[in-house]
PDB file of the backbone (N, CA, C, O) and the ligand in Angstrom, with CONECT records:
HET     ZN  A 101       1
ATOM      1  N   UNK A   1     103.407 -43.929 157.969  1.00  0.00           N
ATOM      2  CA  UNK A   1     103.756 -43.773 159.392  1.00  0.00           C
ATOM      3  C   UNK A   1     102.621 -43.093 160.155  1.00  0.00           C
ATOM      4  O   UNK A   1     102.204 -43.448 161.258  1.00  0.00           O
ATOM      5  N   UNK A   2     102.108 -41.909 159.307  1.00  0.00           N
ATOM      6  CA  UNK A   2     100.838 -41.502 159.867  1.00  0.00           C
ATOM      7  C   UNK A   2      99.608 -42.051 160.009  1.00  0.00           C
ATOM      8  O   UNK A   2      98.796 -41.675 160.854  1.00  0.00           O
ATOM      9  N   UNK A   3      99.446 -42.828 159.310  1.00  0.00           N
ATOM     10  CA  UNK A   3      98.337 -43.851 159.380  1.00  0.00           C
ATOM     11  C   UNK A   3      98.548 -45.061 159.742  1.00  0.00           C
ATOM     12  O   UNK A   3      97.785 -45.935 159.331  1.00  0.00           O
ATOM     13  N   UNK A   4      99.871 -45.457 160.781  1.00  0.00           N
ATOM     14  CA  UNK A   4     100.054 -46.613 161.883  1.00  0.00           C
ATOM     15  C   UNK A   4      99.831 -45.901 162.898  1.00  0.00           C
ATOM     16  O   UNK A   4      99.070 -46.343 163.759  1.00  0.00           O
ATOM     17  N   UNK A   5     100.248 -45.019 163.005  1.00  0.00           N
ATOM     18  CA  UNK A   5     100.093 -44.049 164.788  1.00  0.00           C
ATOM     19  C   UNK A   5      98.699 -43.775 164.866  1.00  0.00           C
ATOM     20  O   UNK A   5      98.288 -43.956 166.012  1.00  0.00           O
ATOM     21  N   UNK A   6      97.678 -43.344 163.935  1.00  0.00           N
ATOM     22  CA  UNK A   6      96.076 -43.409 164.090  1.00  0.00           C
ATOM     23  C   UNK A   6      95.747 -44.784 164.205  1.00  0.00           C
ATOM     24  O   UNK A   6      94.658 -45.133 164.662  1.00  0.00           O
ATOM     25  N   UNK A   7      96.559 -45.545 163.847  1.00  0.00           N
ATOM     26  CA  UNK A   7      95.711 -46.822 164.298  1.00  0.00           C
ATOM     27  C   UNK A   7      96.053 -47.179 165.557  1.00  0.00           C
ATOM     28  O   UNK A   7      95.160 -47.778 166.157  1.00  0.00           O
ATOM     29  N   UNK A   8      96.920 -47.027 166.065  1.00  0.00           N
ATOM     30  CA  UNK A   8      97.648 -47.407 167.408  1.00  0.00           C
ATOM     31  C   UNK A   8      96.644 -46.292 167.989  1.00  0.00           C
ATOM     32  O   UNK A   8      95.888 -46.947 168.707  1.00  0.00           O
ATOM     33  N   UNK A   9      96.369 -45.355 168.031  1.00  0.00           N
ATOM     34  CA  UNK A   9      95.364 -44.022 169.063  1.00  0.00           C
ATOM     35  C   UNK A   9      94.584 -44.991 169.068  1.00  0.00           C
ATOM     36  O   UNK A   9      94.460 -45.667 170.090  1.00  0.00           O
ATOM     37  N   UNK A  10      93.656 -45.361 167.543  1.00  0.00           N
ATOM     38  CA  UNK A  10      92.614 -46.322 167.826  1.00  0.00           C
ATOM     39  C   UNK A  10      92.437 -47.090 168.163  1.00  0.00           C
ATOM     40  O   UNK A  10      91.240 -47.367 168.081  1.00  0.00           O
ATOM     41  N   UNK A  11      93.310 -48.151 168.829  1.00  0.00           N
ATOM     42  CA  UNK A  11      93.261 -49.373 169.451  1.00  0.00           C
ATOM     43  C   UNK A  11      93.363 -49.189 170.668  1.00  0.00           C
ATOM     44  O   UNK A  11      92.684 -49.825 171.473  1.00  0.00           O
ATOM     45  N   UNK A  12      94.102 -48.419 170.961  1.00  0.00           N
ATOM     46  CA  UNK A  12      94.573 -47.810 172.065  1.00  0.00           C
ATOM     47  C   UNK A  12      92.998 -47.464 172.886  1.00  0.00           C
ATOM     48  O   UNK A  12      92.772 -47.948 173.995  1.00  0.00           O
ATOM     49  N   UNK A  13      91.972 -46.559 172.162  1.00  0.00           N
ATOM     50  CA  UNK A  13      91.170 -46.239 172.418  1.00  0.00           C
ATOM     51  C   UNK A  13      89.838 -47.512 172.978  1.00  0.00           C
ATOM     52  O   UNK A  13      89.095 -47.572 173.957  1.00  0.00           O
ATOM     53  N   UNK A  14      90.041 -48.296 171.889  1.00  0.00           N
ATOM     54  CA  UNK A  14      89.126 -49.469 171.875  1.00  0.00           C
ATOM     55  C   UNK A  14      89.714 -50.322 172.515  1.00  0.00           C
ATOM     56  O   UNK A  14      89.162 -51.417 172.410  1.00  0.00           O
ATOM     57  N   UNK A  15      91.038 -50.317 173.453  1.00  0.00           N
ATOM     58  CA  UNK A  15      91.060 -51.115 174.747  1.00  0.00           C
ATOM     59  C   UNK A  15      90.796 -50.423 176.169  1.00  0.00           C
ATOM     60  O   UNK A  15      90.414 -50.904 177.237  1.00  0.00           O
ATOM     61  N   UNK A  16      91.085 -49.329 175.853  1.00  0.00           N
ATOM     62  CA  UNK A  16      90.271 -48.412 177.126  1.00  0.00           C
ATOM     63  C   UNK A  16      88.550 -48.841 177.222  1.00  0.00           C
ATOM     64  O   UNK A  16      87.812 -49.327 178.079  1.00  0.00           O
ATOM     65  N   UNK A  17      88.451 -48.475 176.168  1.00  0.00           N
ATOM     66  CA  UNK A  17      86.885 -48.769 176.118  1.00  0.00           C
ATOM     67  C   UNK A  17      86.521 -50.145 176.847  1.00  0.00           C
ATOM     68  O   UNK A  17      85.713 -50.291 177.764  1.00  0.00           O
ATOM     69  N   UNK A  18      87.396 -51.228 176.153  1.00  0.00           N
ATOM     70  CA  UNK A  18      87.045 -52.581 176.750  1.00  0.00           C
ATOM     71  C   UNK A  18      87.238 -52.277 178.058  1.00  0.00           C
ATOM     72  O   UNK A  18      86.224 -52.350 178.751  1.00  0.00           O
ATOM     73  N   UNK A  19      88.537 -51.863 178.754  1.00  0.00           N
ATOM     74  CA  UNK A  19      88.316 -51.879 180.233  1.00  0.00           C
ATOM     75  C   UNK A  19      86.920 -50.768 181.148  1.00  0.00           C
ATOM     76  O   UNK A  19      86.560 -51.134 182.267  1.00  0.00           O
ATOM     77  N   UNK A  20      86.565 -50.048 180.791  1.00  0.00           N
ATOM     78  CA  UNK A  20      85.995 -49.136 180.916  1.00  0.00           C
ATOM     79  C   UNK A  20      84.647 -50.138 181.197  1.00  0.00           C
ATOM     80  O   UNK A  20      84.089 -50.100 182.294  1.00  0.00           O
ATOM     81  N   UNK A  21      84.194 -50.999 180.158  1.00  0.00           N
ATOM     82  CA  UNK A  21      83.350 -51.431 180.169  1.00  0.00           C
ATOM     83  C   UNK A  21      83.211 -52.940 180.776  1.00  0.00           C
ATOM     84  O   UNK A  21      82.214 -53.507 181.223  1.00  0.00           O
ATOM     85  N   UNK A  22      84.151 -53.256 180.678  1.00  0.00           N
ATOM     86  CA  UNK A  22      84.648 -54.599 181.837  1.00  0.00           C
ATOM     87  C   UNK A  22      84.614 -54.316 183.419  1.00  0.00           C
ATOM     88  O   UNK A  22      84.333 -55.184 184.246  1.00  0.00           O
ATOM     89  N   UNK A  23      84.882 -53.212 183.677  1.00  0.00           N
ATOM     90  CA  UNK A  23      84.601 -53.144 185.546  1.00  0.00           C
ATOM     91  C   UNK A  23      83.463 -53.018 185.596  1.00  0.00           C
ATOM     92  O   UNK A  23      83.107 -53.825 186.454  1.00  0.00           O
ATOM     93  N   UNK A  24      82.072 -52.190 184.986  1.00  0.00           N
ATOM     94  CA  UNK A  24      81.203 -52.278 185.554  1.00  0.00           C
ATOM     95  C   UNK A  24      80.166 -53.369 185.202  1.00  0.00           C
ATOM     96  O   UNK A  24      79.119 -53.510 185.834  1.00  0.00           O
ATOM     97  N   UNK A  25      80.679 -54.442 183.716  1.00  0.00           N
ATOM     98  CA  UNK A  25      79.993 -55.726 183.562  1.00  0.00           C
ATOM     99  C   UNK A  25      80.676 -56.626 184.813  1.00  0.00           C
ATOM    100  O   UNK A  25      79.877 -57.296 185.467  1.00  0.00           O
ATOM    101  N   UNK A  26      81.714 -56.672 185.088  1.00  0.00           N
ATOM    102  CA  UNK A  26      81.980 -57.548 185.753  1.00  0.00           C
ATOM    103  C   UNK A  26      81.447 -57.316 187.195  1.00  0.00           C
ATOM    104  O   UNK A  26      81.316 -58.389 187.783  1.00  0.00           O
ATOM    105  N   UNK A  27      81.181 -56.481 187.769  1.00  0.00           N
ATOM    106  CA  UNK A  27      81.167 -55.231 189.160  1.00  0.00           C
ATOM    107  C   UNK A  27      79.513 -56.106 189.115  1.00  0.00           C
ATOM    108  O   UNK A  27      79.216 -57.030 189.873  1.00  0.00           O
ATOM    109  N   UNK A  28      78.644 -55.548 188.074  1.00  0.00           N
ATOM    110  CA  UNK A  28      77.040 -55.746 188.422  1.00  0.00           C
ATOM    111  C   UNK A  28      76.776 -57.188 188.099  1.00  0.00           C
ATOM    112  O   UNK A  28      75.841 -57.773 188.647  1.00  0.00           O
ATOM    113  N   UNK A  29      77.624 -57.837 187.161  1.00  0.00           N
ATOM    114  CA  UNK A  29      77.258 -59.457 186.873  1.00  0.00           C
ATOM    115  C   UNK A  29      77.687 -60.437 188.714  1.00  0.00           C
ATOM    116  O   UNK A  29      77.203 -61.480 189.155  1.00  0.00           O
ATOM    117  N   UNK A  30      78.453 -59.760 189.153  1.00  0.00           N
ATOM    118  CA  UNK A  30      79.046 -60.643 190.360  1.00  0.00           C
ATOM    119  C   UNK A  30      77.946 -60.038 190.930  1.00  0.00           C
ATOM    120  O   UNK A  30      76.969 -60.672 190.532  1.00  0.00           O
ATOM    121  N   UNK A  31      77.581 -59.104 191.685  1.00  0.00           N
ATOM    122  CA  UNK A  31      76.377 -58.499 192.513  1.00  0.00           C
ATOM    123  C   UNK A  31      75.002 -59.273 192.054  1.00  0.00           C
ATOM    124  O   UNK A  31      74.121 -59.409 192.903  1.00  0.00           O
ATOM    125  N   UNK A  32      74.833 -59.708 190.921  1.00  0.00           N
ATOM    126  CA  UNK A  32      73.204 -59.663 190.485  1.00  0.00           C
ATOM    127  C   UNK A  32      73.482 -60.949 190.489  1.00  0.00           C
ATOM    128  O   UNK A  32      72.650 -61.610 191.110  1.00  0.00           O
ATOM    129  N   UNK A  33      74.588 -61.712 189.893  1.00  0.00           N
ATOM    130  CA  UNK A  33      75.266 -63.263 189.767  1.00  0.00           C
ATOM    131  C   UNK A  33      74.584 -63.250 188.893  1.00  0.00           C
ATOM    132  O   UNK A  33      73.490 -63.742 189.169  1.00  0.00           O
ATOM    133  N   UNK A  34      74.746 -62.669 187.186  1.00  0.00           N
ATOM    134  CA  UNK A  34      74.758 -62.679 186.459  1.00  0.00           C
ATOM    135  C   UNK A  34      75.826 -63.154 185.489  1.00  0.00           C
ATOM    136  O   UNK A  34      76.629 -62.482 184.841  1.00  0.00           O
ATOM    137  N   UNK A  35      75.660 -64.391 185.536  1.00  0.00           N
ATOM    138  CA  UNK A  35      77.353 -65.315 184.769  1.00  0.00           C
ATOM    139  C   UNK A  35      77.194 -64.512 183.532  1.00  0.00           C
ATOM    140  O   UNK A  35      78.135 -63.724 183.630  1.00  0.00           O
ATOM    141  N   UNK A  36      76.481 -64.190 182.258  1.00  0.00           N
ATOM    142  CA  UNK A  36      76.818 -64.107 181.161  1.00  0.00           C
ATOM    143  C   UNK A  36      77.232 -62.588 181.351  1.00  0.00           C
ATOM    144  O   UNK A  36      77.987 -62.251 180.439  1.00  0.00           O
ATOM    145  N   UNK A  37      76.975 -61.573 182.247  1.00  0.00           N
ATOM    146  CA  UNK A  37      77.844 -59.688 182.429  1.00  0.00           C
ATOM    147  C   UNK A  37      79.070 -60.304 182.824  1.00  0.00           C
ATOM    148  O   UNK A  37      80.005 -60.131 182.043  1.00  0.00           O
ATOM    149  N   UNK A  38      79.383 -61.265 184.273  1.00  0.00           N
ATOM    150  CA  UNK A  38      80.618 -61.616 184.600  1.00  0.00           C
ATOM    151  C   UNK A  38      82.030 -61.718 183.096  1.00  0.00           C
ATOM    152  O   UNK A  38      83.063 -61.102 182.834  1.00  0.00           O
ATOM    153  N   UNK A  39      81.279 -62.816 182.498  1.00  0.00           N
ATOM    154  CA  UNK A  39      81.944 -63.580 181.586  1.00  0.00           C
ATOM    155  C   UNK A  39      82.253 -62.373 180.551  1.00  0.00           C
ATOM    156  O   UNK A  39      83.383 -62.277 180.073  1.00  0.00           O
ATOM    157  N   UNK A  40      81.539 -61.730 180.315  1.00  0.00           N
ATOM    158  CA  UNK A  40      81.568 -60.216 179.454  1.00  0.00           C
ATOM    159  C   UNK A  40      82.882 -59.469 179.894  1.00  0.00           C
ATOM    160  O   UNK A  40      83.868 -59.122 179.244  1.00  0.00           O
ATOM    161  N   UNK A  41      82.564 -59.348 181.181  1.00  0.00           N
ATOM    162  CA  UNK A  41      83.561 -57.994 181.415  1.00  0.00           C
ATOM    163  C   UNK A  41      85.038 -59.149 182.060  1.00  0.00           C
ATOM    164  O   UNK A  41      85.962 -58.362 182.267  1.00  0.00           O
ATOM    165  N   UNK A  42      85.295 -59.923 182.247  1.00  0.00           N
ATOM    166  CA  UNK A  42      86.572 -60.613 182.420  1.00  0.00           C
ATOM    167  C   UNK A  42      86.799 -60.897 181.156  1.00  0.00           C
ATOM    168  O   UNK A  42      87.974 -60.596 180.947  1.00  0.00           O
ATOM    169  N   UNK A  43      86.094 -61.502 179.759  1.00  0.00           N
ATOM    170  CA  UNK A  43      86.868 -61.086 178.326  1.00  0.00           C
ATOM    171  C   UNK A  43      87.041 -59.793 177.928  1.00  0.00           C
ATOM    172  O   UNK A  43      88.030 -59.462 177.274  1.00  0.00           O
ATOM    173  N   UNK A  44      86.146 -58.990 178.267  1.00  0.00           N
ATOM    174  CA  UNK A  44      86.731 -57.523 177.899  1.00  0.00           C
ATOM    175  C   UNK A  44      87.956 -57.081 178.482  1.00  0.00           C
ATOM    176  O   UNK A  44      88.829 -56.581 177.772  1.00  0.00           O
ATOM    177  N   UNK A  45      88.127 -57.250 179.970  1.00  0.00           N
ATOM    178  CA  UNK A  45      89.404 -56.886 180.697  1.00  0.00           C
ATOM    179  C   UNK A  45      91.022 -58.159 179.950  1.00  0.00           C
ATOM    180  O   UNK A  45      92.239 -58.023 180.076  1.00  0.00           O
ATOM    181  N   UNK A  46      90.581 -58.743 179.567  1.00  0.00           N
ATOM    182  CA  UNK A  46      91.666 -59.912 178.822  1.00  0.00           C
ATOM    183  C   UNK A  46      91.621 -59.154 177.888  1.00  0.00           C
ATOM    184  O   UNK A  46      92.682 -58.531 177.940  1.00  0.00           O
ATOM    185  N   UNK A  47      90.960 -58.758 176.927  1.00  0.00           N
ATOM    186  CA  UNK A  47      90.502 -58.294 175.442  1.00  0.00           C
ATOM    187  C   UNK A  47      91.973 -57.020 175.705  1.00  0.00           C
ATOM    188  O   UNK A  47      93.049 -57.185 175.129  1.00  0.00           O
ATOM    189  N   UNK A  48      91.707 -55.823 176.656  1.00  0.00           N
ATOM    190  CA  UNK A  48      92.170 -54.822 176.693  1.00  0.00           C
ATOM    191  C   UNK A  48      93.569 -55.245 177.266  1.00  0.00           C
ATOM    192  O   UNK A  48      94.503 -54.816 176.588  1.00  0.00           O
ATOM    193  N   UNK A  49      93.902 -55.945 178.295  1.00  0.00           N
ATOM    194  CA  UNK A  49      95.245 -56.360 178.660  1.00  0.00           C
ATOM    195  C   UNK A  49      95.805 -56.719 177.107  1.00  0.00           C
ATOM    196  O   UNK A  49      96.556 -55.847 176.672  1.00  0.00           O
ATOM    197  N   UNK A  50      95.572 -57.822 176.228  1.00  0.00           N
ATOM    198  CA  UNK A  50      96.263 -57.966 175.370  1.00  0.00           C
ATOM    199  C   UNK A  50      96.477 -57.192 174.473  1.00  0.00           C
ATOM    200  O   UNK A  50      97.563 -57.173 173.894  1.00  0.00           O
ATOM    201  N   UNK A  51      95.451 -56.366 174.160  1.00  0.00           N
ATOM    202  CA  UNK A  51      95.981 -55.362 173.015  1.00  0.00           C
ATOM    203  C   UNK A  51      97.066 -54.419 173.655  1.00  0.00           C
ATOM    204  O   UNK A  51      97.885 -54.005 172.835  1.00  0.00           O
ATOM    205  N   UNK A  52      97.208 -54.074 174.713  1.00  0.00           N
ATOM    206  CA  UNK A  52      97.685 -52.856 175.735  1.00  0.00           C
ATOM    207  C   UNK A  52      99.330 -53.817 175.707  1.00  0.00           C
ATOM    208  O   UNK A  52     100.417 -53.301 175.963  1.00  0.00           O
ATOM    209  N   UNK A  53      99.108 -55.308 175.323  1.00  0.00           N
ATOM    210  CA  UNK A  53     100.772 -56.111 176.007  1.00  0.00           C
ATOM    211  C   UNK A  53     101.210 -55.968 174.409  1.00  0.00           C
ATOM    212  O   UNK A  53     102.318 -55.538 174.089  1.00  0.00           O
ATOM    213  N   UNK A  54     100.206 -56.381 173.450  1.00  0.00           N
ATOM    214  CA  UNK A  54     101.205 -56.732 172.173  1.00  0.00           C
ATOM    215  C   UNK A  54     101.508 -55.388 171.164  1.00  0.00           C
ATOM    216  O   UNK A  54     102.481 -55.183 170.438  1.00  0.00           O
ATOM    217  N   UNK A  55     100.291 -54.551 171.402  1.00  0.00           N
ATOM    218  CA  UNK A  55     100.426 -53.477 170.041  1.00  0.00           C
ATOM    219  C   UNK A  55     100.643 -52.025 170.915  1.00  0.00           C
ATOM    220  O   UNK A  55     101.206 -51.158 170.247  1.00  0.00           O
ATOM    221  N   UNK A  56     100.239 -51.584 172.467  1.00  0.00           N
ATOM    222  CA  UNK A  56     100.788 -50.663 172.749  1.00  0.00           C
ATOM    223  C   UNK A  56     102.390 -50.378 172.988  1.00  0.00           C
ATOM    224  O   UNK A  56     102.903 -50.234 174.097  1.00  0.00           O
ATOM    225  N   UNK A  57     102.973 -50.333 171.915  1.00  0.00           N
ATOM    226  CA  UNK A  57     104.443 -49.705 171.937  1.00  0.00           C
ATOM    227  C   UNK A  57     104.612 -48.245 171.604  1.00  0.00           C
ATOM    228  O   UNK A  57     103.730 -47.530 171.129  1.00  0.00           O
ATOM    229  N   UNK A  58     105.586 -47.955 171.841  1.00  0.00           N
ATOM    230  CA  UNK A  58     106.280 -46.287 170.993  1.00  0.00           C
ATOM    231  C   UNK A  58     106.586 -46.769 169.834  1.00  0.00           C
ATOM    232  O   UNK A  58     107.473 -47.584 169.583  1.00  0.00           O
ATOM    233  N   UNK A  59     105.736 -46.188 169.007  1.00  0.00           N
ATOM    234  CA  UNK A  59     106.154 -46.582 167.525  1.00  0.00           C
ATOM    235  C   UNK A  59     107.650 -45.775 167.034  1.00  0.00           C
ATOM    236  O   UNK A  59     108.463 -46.177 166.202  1.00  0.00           O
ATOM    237  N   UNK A  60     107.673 -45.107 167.469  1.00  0.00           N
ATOM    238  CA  UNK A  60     109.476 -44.299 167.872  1.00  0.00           C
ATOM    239  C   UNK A  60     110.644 -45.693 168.268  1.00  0.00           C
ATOM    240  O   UNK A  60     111.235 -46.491 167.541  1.00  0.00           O
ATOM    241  N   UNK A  61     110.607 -45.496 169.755  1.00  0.00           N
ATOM    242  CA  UNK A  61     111.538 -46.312 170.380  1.00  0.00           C
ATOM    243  C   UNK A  61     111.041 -47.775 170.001  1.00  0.00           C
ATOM    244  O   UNK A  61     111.796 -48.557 169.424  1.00  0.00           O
ATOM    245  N   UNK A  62     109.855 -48.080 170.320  1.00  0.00           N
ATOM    246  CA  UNK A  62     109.644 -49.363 170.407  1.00  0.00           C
ATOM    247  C   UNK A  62     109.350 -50.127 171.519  1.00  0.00           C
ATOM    248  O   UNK A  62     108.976 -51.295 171.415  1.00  0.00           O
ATOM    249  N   UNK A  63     109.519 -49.436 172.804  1.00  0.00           N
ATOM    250  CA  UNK A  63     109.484 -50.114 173.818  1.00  0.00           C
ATOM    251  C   UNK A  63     108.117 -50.139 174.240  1.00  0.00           C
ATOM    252  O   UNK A  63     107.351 -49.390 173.635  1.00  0.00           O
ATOM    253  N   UNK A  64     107.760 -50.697 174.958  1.00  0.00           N
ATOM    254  CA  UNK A  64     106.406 -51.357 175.420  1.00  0.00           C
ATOM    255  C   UNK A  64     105.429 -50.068 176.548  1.00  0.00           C
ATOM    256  O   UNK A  64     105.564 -50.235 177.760  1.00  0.00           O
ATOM    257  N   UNK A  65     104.690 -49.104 176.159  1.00  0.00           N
ATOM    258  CA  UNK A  65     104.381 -48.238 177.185  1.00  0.00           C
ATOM    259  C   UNK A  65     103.731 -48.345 178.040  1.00  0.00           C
ATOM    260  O   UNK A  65     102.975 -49.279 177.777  1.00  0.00           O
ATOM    261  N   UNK A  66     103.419 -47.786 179.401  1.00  0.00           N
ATOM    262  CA  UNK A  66     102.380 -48.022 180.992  1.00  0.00           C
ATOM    263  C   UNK A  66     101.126 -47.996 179.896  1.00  0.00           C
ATOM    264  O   UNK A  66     100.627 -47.352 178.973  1.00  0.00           O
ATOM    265  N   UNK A  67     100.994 -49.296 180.781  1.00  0.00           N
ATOM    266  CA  UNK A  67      99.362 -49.536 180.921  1.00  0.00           C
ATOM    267  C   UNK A  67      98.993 -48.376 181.410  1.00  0.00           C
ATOM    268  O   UNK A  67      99.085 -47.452 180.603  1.00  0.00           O
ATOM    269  N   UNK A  68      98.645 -48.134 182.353  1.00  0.00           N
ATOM    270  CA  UNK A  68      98.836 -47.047 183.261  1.00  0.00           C
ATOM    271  C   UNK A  68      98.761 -45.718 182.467  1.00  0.00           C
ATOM    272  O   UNK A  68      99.668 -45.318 181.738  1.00  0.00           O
ATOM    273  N   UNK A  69      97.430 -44.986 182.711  1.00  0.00           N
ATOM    274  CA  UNK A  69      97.338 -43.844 181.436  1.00  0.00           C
ATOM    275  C   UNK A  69      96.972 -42.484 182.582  1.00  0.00           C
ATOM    276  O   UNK A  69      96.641 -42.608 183.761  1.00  0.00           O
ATOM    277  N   UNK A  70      97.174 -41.057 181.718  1.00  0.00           N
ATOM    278  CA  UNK A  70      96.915 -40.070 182.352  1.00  0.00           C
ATOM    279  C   UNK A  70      95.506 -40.067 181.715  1.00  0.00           C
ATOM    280  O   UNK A  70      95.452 -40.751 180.693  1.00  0.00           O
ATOM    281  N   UNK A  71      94.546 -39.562 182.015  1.00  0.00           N
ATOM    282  CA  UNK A  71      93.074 -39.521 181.421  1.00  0.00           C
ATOM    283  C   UNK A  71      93.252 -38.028 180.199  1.00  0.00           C
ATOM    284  O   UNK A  71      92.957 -37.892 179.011  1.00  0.00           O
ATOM    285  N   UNK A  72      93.799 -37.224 181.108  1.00  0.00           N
ATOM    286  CA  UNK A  72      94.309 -35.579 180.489  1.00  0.00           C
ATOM    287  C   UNK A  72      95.311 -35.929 178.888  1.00  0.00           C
ATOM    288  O   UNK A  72      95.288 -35.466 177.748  1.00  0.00           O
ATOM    289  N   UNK A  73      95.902 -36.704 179.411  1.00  0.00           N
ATOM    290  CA  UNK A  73      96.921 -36.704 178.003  1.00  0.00           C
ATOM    291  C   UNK A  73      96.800 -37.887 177.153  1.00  0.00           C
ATOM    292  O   UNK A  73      97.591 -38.062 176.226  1.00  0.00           O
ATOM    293  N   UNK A  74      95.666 -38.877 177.466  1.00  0.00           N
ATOM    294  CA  UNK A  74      95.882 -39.986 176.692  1.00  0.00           C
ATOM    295  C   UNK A  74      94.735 -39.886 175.740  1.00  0.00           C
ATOM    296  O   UNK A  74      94.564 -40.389 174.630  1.00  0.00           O
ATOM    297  N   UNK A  75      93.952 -39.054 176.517  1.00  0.00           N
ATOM    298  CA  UNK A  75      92.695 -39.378 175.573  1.00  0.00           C
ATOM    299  C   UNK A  75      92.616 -38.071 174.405  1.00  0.00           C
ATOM    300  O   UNK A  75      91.472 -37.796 174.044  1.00  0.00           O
ATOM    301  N   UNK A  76      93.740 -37.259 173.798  1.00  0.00           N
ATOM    302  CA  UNK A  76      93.123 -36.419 173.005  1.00  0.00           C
ATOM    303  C   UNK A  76      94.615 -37.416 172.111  1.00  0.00           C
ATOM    304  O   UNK A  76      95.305 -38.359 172.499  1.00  0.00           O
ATOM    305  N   UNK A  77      94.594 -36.589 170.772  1.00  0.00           N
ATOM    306  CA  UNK A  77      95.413 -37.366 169.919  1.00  0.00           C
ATOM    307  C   UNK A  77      97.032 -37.654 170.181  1.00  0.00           C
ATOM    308  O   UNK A  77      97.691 -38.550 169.654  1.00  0.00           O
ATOM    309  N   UNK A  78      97.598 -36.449 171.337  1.00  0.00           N
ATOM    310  CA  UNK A  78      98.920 -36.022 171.972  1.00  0.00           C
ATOM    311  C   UNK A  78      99.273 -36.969 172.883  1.00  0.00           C
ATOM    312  O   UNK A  78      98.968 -36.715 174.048  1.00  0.00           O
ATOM    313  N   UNK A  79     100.018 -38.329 172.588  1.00  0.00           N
ATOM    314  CA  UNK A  79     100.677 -38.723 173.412  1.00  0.00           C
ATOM    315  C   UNK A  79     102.470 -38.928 173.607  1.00  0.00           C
ATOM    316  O   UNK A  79     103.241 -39.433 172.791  1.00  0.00           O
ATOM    317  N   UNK A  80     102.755 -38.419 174.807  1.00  0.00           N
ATOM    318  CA  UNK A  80     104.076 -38.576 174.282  1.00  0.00           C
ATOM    319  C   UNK A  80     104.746 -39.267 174.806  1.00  0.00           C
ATOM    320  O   UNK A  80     104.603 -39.086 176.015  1.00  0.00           O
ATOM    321  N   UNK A  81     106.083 -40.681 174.425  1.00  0.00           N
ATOM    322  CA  UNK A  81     106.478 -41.186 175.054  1.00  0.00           C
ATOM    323  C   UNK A  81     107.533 -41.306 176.401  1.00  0.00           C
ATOM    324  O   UNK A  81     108.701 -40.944 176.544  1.00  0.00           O
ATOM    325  N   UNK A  82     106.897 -41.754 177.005  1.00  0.00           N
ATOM    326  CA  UNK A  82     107.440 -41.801 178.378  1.00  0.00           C
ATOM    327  C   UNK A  82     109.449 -42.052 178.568  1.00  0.00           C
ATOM    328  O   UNK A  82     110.141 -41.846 179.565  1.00  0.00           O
ATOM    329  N   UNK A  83     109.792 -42.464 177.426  1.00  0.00           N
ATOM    330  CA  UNK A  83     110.963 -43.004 177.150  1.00  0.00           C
ATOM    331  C   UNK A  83     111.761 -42.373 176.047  1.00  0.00           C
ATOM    332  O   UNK A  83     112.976 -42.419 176.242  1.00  0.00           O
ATOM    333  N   UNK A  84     111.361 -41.774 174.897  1.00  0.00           N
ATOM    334  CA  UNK A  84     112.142 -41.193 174.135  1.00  0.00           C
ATOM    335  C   UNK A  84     111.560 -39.398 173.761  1.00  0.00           C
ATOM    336  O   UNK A  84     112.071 -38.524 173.061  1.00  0.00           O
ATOM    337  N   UNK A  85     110.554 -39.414 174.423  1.00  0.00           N
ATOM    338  CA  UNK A  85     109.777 -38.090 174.443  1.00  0.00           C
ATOM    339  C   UNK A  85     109.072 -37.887 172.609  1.00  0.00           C
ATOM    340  O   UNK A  85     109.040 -36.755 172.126  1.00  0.00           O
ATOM    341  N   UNK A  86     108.714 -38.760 172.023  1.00  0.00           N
ATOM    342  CA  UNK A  86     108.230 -39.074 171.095  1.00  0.00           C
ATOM    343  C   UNK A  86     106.876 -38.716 170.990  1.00  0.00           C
ATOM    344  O   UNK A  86     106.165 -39.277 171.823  1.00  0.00           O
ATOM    345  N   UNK A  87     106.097 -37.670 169.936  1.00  0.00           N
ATOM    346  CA  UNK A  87     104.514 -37.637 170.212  1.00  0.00           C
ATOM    347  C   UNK A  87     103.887 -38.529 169.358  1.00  0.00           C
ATOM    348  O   UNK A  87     104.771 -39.101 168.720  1.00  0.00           O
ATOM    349  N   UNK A  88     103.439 -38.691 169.227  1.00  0.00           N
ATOM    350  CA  UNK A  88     102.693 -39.956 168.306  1.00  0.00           C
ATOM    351  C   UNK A  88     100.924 -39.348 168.657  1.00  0.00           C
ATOM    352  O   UNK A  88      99.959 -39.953 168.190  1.00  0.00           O
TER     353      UNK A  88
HETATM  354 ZN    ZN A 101     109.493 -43.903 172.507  1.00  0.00          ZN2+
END
């Protein structure tokens, strides 16, 4: 159980990252009209939507959690669910 919830932080993490890094490929590829940054950061932003639709759940409840993150509480290992008050 403890070593599904580190993997869920970690994915969790490595779709932030994708978005993180998708606004400003996509941001400077449209400005410079650079198709291959464009094409980068709209699969990265897909990349991070899907991991965020299929594997971000409460491994507790189960239910599906906000995209939608606090920066303060998401990014250290303490998250707790919005729905059953679950830390994971
Ligand atoms: Zn929950």
């Amino acid at each position: 159980m403890m070593g599904k919830i580190k993997n869920l932080m970690k994915l969790r993490k490595f779709s932030l990252l994708c978005l993180f890094l998708s606004i400003p490929s996509s941001f400077i590829g449209s400005i410079l009209n650079i198709t291959f940054l464009s094409i980068t950061g709209v699969s990265l932003l897909i990349i991070f939507i899907l991991i965020s639709l299929i594997f971000w759940r409460c491994p507790h409840c189960k239910k599906a959690l906000p995209i939608r993150f606090n920066i303060d509480e998401d990014i250290d290992d303490n998250y707790s669910c919005p729905y059953c008050n679950g830390k994971f």
